[in-house]
C-alpha positions in Angstrom: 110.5 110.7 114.6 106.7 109.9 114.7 104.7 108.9 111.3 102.1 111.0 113.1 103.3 114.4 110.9 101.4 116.8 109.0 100.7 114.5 105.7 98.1 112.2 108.3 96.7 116.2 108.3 96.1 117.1 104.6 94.0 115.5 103.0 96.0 112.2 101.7 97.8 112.6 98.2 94.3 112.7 96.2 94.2 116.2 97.4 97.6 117.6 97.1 97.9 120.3 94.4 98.5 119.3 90.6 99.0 115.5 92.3 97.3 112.8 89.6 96.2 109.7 90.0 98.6 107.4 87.6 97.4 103.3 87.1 100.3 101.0 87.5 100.9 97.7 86.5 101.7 95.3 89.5 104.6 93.1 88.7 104.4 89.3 88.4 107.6 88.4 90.2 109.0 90.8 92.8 110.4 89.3 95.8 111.3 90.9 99.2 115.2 90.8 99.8 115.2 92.9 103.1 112.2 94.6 105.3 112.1 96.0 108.5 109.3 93.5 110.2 108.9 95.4 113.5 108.9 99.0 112.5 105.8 97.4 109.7 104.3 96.1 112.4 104.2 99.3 114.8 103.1 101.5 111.6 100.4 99.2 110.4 98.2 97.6 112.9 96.4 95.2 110.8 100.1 93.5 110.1 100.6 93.7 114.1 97.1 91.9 114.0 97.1 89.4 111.6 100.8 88.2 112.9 99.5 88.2 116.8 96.8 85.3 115.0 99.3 83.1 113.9 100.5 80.4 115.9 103.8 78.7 116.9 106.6 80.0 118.5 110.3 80.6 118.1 112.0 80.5 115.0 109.2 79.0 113.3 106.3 81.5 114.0 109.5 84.5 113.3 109.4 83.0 109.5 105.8 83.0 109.4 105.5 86.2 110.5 108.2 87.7 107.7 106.2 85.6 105.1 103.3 87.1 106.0 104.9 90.4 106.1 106.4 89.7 102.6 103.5 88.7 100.9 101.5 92.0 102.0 104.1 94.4 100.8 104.4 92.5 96.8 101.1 92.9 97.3 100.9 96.7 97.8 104.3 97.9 96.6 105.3 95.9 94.0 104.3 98.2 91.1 105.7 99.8 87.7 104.3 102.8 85.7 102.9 101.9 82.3 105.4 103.7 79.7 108.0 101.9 81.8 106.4 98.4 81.3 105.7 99.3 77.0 109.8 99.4 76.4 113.1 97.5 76.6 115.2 100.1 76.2 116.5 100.7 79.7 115.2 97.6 81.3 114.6 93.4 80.7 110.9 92.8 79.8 109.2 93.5 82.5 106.3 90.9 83.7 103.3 91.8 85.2 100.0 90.4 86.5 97.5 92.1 84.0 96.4 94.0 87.6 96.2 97.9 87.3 96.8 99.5 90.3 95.5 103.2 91.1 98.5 105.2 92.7 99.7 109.0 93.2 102.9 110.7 91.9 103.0 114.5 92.9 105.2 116.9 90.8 108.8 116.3 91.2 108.6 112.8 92.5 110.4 111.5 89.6 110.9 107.8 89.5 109.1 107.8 93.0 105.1 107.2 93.7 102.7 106.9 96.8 100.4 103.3 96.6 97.2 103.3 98.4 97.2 100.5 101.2 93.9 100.7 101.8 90.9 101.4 99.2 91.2 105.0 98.5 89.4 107.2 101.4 89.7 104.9 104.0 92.4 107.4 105.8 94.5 110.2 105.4 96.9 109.2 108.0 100.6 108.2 107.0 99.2 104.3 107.6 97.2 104.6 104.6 99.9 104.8 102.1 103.6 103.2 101.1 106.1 105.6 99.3 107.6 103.5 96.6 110.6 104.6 94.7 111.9 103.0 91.3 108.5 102.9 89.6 109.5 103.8 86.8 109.0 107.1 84.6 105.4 108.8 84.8 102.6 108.3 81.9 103.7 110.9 79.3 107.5 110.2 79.5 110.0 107.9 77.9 112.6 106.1 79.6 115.7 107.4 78.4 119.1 105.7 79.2 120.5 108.1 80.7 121.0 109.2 84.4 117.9 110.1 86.4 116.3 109.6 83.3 115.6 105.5 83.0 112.6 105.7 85.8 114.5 102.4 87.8 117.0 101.9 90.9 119.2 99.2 90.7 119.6 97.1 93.9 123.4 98.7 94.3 122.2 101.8 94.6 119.5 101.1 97.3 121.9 98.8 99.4 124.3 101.9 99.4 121.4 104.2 100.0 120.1 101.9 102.7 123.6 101.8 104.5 124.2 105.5 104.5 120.4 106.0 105.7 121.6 103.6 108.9 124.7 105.6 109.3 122.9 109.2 109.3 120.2 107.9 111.6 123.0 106.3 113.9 124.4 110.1 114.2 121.0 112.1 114.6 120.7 109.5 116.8 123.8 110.2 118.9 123.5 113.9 118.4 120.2 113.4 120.8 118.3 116.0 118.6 115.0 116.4 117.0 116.1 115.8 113.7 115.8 112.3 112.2 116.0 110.0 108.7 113.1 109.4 107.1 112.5 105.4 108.1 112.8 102.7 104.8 110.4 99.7 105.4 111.6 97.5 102.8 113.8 96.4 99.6 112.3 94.7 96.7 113.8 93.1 93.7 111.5 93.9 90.8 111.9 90.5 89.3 113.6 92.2 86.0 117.3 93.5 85.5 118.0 97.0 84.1 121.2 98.5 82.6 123.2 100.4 85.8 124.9 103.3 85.5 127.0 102.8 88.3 130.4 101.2 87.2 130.6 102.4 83.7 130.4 98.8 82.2 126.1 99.1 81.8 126.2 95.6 83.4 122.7 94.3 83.5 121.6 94.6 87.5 118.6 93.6 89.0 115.5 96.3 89.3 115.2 97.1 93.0 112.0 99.1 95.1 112.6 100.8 97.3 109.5 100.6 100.0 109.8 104.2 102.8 107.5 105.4 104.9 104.8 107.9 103.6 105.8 111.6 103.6 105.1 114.4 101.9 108.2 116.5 99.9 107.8 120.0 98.8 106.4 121.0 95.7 108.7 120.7 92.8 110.1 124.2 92.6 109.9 124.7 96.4 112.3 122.4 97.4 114.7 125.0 98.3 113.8 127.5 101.2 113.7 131.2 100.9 116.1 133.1 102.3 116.2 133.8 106.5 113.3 131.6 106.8 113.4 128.8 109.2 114.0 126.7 106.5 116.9 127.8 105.7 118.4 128.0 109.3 117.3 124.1 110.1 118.9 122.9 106.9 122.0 124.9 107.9 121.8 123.6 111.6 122.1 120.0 109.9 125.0 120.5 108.0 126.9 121.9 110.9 125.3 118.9 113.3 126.5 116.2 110.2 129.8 117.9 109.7 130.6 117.2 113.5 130.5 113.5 112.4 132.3 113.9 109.2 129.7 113.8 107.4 128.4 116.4 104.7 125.4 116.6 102.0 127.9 119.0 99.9 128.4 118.0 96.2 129.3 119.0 92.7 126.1 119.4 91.8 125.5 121.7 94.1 128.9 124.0 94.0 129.9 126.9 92.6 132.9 127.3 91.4 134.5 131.2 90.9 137.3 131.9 88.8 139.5 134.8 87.6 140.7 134.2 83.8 144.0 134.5 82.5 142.5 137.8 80.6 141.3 139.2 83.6 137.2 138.1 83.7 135.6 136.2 86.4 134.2 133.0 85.8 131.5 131.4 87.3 130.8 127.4 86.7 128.3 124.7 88.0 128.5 120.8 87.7 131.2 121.9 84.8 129.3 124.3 82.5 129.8 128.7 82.8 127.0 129.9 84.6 125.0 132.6 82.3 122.5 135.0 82.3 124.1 137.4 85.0 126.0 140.8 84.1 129.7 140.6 84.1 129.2 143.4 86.6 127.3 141.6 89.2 129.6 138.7 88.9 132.4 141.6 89.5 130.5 142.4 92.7 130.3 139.2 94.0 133.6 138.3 93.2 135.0 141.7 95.3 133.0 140.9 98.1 134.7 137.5 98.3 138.4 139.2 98.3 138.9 138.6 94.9 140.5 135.2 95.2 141.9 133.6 92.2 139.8 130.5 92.4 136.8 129.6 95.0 134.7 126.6 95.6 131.6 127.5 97.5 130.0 124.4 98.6 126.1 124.2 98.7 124.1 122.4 101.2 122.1 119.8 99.8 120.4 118.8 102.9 116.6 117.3 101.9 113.7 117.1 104.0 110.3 116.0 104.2 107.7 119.0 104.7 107.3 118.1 108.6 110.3 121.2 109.2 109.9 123.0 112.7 111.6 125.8 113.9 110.5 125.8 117.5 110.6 123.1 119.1 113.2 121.9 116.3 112.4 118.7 113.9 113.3 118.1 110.3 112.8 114.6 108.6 115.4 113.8 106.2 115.2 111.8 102.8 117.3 110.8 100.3 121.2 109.6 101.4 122.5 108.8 98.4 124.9 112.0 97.8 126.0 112.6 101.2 129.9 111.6 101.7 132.4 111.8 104.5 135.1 113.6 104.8 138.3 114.0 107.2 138.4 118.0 107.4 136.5 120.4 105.3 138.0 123.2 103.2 136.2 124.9 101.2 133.3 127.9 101.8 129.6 126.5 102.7 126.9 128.1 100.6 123.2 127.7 101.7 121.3 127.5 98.8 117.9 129.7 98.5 115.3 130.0 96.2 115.1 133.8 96.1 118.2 135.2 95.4 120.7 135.4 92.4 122.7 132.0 91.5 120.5 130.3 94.8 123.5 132.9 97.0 121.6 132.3 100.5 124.9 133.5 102.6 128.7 132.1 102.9 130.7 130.9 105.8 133.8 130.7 104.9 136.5 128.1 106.6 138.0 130.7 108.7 135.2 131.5 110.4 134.5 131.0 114.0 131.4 128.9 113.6 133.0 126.8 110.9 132.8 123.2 112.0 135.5 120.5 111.8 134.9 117.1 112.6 134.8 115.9 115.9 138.1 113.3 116.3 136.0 111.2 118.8 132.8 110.4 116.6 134.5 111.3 112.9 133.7 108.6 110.8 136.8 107.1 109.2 137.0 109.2 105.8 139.6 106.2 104.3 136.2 104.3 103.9 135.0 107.0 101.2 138.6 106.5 99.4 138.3 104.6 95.8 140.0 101.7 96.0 140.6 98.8 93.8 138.2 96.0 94.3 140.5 92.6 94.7 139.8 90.4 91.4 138.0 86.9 94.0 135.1 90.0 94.5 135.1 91.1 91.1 134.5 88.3 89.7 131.7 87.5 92.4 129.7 90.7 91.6 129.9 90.0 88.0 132.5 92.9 86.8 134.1 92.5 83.4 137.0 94.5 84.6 138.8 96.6 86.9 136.8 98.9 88.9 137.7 101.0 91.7 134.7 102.2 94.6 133.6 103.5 98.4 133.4 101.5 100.6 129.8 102.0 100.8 129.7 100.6 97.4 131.8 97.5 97.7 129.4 96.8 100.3 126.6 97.5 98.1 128.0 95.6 95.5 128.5 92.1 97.5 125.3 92.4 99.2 124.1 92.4 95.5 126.3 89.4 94.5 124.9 86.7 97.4 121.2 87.9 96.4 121.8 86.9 92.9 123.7 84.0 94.1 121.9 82.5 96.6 118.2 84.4 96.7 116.3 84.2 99.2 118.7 82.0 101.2 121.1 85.0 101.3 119.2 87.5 103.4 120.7 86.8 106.8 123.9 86.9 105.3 122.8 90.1 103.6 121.4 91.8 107.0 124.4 90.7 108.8 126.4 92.0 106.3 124.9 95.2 106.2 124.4 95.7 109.7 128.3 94.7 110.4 129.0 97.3 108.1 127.9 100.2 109.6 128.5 98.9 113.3 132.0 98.7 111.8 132.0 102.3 111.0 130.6 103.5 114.4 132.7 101.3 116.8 134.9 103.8 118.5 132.3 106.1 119.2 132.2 106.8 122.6 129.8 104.9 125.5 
């Protein structure tokens, strides 16, 4: 999908409603682990420029060129919000240049934040800015240590993130559609470790950015679409298109769970917790219209897009990979979520249903790769684990890449890409020509 979408039409982020600027600190010693040098270049012609000027050829001029490349996104990128730099709580000391930087977090960006590349009105277009996520938490806020509350991204996570980004491009991809996955430029450690939340020891990780190409998300609040609106019918159309592939943006977090009681009531839970604030007899209602089953899972779609969302011709960005999952058949009911209805009840298709998709045998991503399994003790030990721990596949690959940068640095990212990029061509192998 082009950059060339409606945020290089708006204005920029200075003029994006309730959208402050926020002065960050630019950090002393981030490095670049990975970046994608080609797709910088073709986004940002003065990069393409100032690497056409250097000379040399071969391997030699390659290096120069990622230096280059590296030194322009610490640069730009390499920044953390003030509150976040003041504590220790959740995070090493973090050190910084004495540099304030002027950068943009809209509502509902959370630990996310859009950096100026060049001096502020110079350009609106999507070449003008870098969305940067681990930044920490915005001014007025306090770290907390507590999940999707510290601010930070560990380097795990974004190695995991990054390889199910790859894997959902690969498919929208293959599908031959217009829907794509929003591009990620770059990975930076942060040059500071944080506590992770991943493995349940609080193991002290290194503090990763994560560097994607400028878009623009929905308000906060909006983020959901409103009922038969396009929105709602392209997210849908996704789901279906992932499913085909195994893959689904379905979660706990975004299920709701129905239940008859042993004294005859009707239950409804989310993420673990009774849903209130409806009248039993609308709950009763609901319940009828389902069959009155004993127990129901309704699965909501969680797919997430950037605002550049067509109808006709069709094109949706995606963002965010983080929760999506594989799966070798579905079961339960799909919900599609809305923001204009009771309990977000945008419409049901249940599994018997004629337009209920299965995965596709032929390009069904192996679903024993999403299967917990024990780590072996030689890779424990390697990633730093105190004990036992059982994880995805996704997240054993996540955790190793993790492992040779600590070990080795710099000198492990070929092993890293390789690594990586064996991973998911793993995955996709038997796909057909």
């Amino acid at each position: 999908m082009s950059r060339a979408d409606d945020t290089a039409a708006d204005g920029g982020p200075s003029t994006w409603p309730d959208t402050r600027p926020e002065r960050m600190w630019r950090l002393r010693d981030a490095r670049v682990v990975l970046a994608d040098y080609d797709l910088l270049q073709r986004d940002f012609p003065e990069l393409q420029a100032a690497a056409n000027r250097l000379p040399g050829r071969g391997a030699a001029r390659r290096r120069a060129v990622e230096s280059l490349i590296d030194r322009w996104l610490v640069s730009i990128a390499a920044v953390a919000s003030q509150p976040q730099v003041r504590q220790t709580l959740v995070n090493s000391e973090i050190p910084v240049t004495g540099e304030l930087v002027r950068c943009h977090r809209p509502p509902g960006y959370g630990r996310a934040c859009i950096v100026p590349v060049k001096s502020e009105g110079s350009g609106t277009s999507a070449a003008a800015y870098l969305d940067v996520k681990g930044v920490g938490v915005a001014t007025g806020r306090r770290p907390r240590p507590e999940p999707h509350a510290d601010g930070l991204i560990d380097l795990d996570v974004v190695f995991n993130e990054v390889i199910l980004q790859r894997l959902i491009e690969a498919v929208l991809r293959r599908a031959g559609g217009a829907y794509g996955a929003l591009p990620f430029y770059a990975i930076l450690d942060a040059g500071f470790d944080m506590t992770e939340r991943w493995t349940g020891y609080g193991l002290a990780r290194p503090a990763a950015l994560l560097v994607r190409r400028f878009h623009r998300r929905f308000d906060f609040g909006q983020d959901l679409p409103r009922r038969h609106s396009f929105r709602q019918h392209v997210q849908s159309e996704i789901e279906f298109l992932l499913r085909q592939f195994g893959f689904t943006s379905v979660n706990p977090s975004t299920s709701l769970e129905l239940r008859k009681t042993p004294e005859g009531a009707v239950e409804l839970r989310m993420q673990g917790r009774v849903v209130t604030g409806y009248e039993p007899a609308q709950v009763q209602r609901l319940w009828r219209s389902l069959g009155c089953p004993e127990h129901m899972i309704c699965e909501g779609v969680n797919v997430q897009t950037s605002r550049s969302v067509r109808l006709d011709p069709p094109m949706a960005e995606l963002v965010d990979f983080g929760h999506y999952t594989v799966r070798a058949r579905f079961e339960h009911p799909v919900l599609s979520l809305v923001s204009d209805r009771p309990l977000r009840w945008g419409g049901l298709l249940t599994a018997d249903h004629p337009s209920y998709v299965q995965p596709d045998p032929a390009f069904a991503l192996d679903a024993a790769a999403w299967r917990l399994r024990s780590i072996p003790k030689a890779d424990a030990r390697r990633i730093g684990l105190p004990g036992p721990l059982s994880a995805s596949g996704p997240r054993r690959a996540a955790l190793m890449a993790t492992a040779a940068w600590r070990a080795r640095g710099a000198k492990a990212r070929d092993w890293i890409r390789r690594h990586l990029d064996g991973y998911v061509t793993e995955l996709i192998a038997h796909w057909p020509a």
